[in-house]
C-alpha positions as CSV (number, residue, x, y, z in Angstrom):
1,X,20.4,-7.8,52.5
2,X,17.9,-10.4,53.8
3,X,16.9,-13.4,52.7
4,X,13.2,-12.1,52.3
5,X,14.2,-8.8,50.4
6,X,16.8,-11.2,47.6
7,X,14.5,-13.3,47.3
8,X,11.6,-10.4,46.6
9,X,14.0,-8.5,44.7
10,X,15.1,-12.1,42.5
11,X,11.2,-12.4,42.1
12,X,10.7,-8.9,40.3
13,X,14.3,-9.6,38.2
14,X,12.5,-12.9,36.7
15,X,9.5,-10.9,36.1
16,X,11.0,-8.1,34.3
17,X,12.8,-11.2,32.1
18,X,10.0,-12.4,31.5
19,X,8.3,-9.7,30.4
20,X,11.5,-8.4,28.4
21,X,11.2,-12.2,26.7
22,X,7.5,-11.8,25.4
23,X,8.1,-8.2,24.1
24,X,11.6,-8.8,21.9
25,X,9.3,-12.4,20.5
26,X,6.5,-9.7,19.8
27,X,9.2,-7.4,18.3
28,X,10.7,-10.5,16.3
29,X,7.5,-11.2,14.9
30,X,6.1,-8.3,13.7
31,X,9.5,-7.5,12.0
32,X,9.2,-11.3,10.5
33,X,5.6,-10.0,9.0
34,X,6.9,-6.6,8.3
35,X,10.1,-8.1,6.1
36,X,7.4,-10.6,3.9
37,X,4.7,-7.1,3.7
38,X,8.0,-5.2,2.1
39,X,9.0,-8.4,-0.1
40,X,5.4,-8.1,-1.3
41,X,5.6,-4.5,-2.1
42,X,8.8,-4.5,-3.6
43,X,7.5,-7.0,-6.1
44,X,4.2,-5.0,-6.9
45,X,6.6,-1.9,-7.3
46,X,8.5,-3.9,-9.8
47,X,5.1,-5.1,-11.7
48,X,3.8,-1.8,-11.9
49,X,6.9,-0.4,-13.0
50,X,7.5,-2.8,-16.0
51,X,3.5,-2.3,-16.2
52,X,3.8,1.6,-16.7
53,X,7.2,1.0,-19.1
54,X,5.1,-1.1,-21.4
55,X,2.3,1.2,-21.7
56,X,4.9,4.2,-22.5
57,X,5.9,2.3,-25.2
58,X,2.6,1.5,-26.2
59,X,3.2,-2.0,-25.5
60,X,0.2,-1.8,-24.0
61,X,-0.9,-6.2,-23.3
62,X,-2.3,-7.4,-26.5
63,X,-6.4,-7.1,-26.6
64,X,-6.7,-10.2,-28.3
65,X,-5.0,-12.0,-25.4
66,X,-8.0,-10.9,-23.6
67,X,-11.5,-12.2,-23.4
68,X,-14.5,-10.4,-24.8
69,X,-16.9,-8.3,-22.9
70,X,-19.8,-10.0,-21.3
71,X,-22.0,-8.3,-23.8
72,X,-20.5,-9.9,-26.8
């Protein structure tokens, strides 16, 4: 090969890299935000499902705890 065609071809190599370098950071950041939207989810599951056990044992939360209508 020629000078001209390594150093062409050695040109497109670093640009693939490059390009390979920006998507895997893209993928490692969306999976970043993805694992902390889960996290969040799991804990809402868990609320709602202490939530819903409560109410089947009519344990429903205490209405006195809460405040009074605004037409009181």
């Amino acid at each position: 090969m020629s000078d001209e065609k390594l150093s062409q071809r050695l040109d497109e190599l670093e640009a693939r890299l490059t390009f390979i370098d920006d998507t895997v950071s893209a993928l490692a950041s969306a999976d970043a935000e993805q694992a902390l939207r889960i996290l969040a989810l799991e804990r809402l599951v868990s609320d709602l499902r202490s939530e819903l056990s409560a109410l089947r044992l009519g344990q429903g939360p205490d209405p006195h705890s809460e405040p009074p209508p605004p037409h009181y």
